[in-house]
N, C-alpha and C positions, 0 to 999 in steps of 0.2 A: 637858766637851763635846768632841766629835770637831771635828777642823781639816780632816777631809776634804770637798770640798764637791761633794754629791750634785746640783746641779741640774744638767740637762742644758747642752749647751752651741749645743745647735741655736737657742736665744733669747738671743741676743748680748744686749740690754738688760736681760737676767735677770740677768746677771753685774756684782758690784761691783767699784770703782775697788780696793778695800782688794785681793779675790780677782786680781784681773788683774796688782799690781804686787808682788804674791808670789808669782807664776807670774814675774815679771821681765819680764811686758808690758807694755805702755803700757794705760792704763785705754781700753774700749770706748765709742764715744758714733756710737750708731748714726744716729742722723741726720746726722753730719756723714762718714761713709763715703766716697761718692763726691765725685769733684770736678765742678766746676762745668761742664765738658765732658761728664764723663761723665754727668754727669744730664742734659744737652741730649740727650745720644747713645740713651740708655734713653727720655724721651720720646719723641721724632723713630718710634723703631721700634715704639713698644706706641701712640701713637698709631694709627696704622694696623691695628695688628693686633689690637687691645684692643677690636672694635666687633661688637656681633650685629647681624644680618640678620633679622628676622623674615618669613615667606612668606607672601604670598600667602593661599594656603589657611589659617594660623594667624590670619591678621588675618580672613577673610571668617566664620569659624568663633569668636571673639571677638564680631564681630557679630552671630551669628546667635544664638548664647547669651544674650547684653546681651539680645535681643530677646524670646526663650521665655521669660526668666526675668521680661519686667517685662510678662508677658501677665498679664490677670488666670485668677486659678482659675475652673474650668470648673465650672459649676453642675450639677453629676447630683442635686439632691434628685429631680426629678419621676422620674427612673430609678427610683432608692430604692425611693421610695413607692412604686411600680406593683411593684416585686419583692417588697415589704415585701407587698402586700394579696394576688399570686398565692399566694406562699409561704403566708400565713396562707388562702385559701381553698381551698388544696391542688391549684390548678391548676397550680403553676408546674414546670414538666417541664424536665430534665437533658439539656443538649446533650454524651452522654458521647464522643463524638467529637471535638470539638471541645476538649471536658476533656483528653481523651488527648494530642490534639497541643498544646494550651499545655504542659503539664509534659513532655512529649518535646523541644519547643523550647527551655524553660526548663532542664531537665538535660542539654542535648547542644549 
């Protein structure tokens, strides 16, 4: 087996005590890094700065979703049916203008 060792070193807890003290380092233990000032010091400034804001407009638009979504379904059977009997009596006539502009809408 190869002694070279391939893992990256951007993941300090990747690395072992054996790897670390045959580089002639002291072994990594990544929880205990900073001192006890310095972890006060790192809290203190990512408190404040660690917080989102959510707007306005995202919270009234959250609402307004919640709401459309716990409407119930819009009943079109009686549509149906009445399309369903023109079609089959051969009355039901093509508003192709209106056809025109939904897929003009729809593609642009």
């Amino acid at each position: 087996m190869s002694s070279i060792d391939t893992r990256s070193a951007f993941f300090p807890k990747s690395r072992s005590a054996s790897t670390e003290s045959a580089k002639g380092g002291a072994p990594v233990d990544g929880a205990n890094r900073n001192s006890a000032a310095r972890s006060t010091e790192i809290m203190d400034k990512t408190s404040t700065d660690a917080k989102v804001n959510i707007g306005d407009g995202v919270k009234d638009f959250s609402r307004i979703k919640k709401a459309a979504m716990s409407a119930p379904e819009p009943d079109n059977s009686e549509k149906i049916a009445r399309l369903k009997a023109q079609i089959a009596a051969g009355s039901y006539e093509v508003d192709y203008d209106g056809l025109a502009d939904k897929i003009l809408t729809s593609e642009f």
